[in-house]
C-alpha positions in Angstrom: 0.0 0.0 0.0 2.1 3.3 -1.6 0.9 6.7 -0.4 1.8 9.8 -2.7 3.2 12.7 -1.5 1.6 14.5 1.7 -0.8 17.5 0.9 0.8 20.4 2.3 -1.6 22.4 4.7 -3.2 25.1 2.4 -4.3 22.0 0.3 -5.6 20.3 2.8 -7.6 23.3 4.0 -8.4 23.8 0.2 -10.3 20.5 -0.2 -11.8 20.6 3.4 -13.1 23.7 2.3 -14.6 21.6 -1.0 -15.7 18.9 1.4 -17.8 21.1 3.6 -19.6 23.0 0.9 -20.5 19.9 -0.6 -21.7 17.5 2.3 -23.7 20.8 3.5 -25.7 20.4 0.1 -25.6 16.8 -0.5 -27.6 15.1 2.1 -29.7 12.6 0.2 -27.9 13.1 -3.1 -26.2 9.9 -4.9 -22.4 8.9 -4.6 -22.0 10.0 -8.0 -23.4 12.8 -7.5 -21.5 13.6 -4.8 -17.9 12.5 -6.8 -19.4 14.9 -9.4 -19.5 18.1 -7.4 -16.7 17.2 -5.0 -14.4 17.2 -8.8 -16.4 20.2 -9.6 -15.0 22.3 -6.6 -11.7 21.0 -6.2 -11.4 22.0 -9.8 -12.8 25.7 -9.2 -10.6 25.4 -6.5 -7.6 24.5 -8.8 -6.3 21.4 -6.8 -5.9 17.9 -8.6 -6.9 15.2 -6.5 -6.6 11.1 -7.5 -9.5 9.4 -8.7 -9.4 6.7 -5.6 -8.7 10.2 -3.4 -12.3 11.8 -5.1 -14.0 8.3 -4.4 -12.5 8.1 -1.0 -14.1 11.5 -0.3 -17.4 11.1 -1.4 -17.6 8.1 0.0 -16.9 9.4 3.3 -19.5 11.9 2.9 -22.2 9.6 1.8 -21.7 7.9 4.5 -21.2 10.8 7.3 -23.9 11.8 9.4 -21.2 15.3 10.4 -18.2 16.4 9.3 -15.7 14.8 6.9 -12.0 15.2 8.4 -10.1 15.0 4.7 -6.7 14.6 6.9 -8.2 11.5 8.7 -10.0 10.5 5.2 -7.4 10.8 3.1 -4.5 9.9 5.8 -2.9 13.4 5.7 -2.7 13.8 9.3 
């Protein structure tokens, strides 16, 4: 099991900013749906995530009933 290279703290708060906005709005809404708008952000955002690091994400929100830590998520503690 490989891990890339760490997120550096203004990433992290980047896409934890991403993650919020979109688990605020997507209670009820399908995983896809959720990988959709989570790539939609982080793109307005302009940070590149993996597609098993999306997938991880909205996973994690799907299943959430609060917030979505992306450093214990994604293992970027």
């Amino acid at each position: 099991m490989g891990t890339g290279p760490r997120m550096t703290d203004d990433k992290t708060e980047t896409v934890q900013a991403v993650v919020d906005r979109v688990s605020s709005y997507q209670d009820g809404a399908t995983e896809g749906t959720i990988a959709d708008e989570l790539r939609r952000g982080l793109k307005e955002a302009g940070v590149d995530l993996s597609d098993d690091e999306v997938q991880k994400l909205a996973d994690a929100i799907e299943d959430a009933n609060g917030e979505v830590s992306v450093s214990e998520v994604l293992g970027h503690a």
